[in-house]
C-alpha positions in Angstrom: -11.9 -0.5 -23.1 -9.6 2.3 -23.8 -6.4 0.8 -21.8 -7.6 -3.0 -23.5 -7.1 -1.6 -26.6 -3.6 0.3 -25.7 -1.7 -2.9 -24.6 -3.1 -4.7 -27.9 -1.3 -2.3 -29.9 1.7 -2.0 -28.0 1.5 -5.9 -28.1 0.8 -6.0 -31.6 3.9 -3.5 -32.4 6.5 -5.9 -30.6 5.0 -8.9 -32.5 5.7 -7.1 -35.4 9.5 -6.2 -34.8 9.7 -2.3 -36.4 13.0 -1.1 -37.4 14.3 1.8 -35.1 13.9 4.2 -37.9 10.2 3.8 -37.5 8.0 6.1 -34.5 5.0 5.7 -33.1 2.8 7.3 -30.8 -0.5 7.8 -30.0 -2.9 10.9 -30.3 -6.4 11.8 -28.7 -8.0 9.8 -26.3 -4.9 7.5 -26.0 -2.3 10.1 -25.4 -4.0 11.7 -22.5 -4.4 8.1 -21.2 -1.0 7.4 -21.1 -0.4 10.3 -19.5 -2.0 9.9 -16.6 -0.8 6.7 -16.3 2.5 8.6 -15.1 1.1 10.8 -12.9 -1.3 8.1 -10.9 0.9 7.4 -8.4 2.0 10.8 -7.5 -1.6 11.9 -7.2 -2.3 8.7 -5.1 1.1 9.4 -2.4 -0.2 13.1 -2.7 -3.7 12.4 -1.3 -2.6 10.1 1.4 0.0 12.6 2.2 -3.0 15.4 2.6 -4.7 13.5 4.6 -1.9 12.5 7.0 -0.6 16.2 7.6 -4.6 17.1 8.6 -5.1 14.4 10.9 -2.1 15.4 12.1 -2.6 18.6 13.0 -6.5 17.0 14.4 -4.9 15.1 16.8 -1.7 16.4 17.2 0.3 13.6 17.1 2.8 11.6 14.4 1.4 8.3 15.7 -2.2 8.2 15.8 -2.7 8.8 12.1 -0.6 5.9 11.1 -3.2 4.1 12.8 -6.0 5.7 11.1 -4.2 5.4 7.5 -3.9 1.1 8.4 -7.3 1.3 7.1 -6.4 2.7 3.5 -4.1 -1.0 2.5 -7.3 -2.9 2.8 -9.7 -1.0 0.8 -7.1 -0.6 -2.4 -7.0 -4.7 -2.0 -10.5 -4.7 -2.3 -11.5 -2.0 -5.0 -8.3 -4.1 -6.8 -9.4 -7.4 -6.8 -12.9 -6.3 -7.5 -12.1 -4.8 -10.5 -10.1 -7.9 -11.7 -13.2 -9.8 -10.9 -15.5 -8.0 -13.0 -13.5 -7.4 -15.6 -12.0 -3.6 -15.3 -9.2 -2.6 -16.2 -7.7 0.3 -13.5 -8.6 3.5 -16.0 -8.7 6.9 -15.2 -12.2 6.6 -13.5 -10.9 3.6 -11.7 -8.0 6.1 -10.0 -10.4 8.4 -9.2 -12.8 5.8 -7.0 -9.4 4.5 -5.4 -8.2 8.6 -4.5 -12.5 8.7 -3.5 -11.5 5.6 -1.0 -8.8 7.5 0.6 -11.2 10.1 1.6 -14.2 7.4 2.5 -12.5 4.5 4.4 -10.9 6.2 6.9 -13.6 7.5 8.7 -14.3 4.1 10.4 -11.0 4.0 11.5 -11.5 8.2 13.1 -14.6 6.7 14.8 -12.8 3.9 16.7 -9.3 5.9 17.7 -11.1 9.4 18.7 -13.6 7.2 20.8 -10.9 5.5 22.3 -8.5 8.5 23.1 -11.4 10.3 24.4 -11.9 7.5 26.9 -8.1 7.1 28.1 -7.5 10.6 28.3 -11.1 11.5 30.7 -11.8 7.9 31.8 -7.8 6.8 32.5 -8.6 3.8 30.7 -5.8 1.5 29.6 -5.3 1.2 25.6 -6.9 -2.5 25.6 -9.9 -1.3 27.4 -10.3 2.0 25.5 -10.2 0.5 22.2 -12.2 -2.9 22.9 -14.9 -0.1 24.6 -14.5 1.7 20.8 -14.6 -1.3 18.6 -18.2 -2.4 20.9 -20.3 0.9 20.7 -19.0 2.4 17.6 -20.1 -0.8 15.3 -23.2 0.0 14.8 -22.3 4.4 13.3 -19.7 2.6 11.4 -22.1 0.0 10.2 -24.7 2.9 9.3 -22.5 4.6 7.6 -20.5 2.2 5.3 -24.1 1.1 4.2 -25.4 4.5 3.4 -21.9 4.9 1.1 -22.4 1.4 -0.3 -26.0 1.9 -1.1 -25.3 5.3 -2.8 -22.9 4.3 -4.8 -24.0 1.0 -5.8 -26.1 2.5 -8.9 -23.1 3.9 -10.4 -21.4 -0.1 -10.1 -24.5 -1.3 -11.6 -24.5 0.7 -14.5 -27.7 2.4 -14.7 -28.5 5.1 -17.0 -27.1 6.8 -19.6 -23.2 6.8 -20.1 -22.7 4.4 -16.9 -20.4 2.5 -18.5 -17.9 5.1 -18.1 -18.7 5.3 -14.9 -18.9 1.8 -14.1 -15.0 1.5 -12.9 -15.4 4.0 -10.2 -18.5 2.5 -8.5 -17.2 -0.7 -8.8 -13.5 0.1 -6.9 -15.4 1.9 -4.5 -17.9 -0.5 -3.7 -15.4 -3.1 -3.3 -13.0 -1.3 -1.6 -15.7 -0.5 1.0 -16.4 -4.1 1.9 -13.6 -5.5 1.9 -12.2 -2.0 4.4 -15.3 -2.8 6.3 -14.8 -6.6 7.0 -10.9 -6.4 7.7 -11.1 -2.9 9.8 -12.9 -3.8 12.4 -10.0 -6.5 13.1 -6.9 -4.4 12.1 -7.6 -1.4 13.2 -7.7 -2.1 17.5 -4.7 -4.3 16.6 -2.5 -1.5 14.9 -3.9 0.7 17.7 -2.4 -1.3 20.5 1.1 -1.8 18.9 1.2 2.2 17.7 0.4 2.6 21.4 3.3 0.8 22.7 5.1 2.5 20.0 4.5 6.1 21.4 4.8 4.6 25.3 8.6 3.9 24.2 9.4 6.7 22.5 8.4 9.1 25.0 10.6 7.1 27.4 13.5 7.0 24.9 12.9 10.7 25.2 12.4 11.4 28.8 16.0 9.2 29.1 18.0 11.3 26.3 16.2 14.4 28.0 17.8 13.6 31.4 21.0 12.1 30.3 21.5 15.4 28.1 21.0 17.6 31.3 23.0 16.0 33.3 25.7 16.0 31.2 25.7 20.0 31.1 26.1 20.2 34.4 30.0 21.1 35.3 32.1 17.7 37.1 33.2 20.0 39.7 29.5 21.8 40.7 27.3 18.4 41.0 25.0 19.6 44.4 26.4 17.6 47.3 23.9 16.7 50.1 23.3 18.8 53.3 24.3 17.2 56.5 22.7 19.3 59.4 24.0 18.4 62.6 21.5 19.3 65.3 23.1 19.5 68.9 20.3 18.6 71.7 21.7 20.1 75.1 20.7 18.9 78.5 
């Protein structure tokens, strides 16, 4: 591959020792691949960024889509290690079935957390309850769907038809990344949910304290209310 044959030469050029007189660089093909090299990460924090500022503004909180991003670590593990399995190198087309991931994994985690808030904030439910009730009857939509994604891109990971070895990468991260997501989610997800929980339970205490503690420190020492004593007189 393209990024195979980059690293030989840049291997091959330290072998040889060049003087510091001597430049290279490469043109085409190779140049544009090097050049994205330096930008994958930005587009990668840029995406997850995106999608963090919309579920924030869904669900109006800083919290909950932490939660829902949890799901994102697994599926890059996956889609990485399948790639070293099979033999891919992480190419351009690779990137772009990691970014596709971002957009694809998450919704398993959406299923389980909306059900769940749903059900605490109509049902009074306590976060254990809510989100054991989520991870029991939203299995089987997140089964259905992480099958219909796996079967419609498994093609493309195969490598059928023309040009599919271009292709190949992408299918292949995405694939990976979705069945590994799908195994470990189910498990991470209720777990992260639970602590993030606890997490917003203290900070709205934290806040209610620092709230109160700030009022009453406005208040002037000499004008504190004093209590009302009503003396009631009962005559014969």
């Amino acid at each position: 591959s393209l990024g195979q044959a980059v690293d030989a030469i840049n291997r091959a050029t330290q072998e040889i020792g060049l003087p510091r007189t001597v430049l290279r660089s490469f043109q085409g093909t190779a140049q544009a691949f090097q050049a994205s090299l330096t930008t994958q990460p930005l587009l990668i924090a840029a995406a997850i960024f995106a999608v963090y500022v919309v579920l924030g503004v869904l669900y109006e909180s800083f919290i909950h889509p932490v939660t829902i991003l949890m799901s994102l670590p697994p599926a890059s593990v996956g889609a990485l290690l399948t790639l070293q399995l099979f033999g891919f190198d992480l190419s351009i087309v690779a990137v772009i079935g990691l970014i596709m991931l971002i957009g694809i994994v998450k919704k398993n985690a959406i299923m389980m957390i909306d059900f769940a808030l749903e059900r605490r904030r109509h049902d009074g439910k306590s976060a254990e309850e809510a989100i054991v009730e989520a991870a029991v009857l939203r299995f089987r939509p997140i089964m259905m769907t992480t099958m219909a994604a796996i079967f419609g891109i498994l093609p493309i990971a195969l490598g059928y038809g023309a040009g599919a070895e271009l292709r190949q990468p992408l299918g292949v991260a995405v694939v990976g990344g979705l069945v590994v997501s799908q195994a470990l989610t189910l498990f991470t997800i209720p777990v992260t949910y639970l602590y993030m929980e606890r997490l917003s339970e203290w900070l709205s205490g934290f806040t209610r304290t620092r709230r109160r503690a700030s009022d009453h420190a406005l208040i002037p020492a000499g004008n504190h209310p004093r209590p009302v004593i009503i003396h009631e007189h009962v005559g014969d």
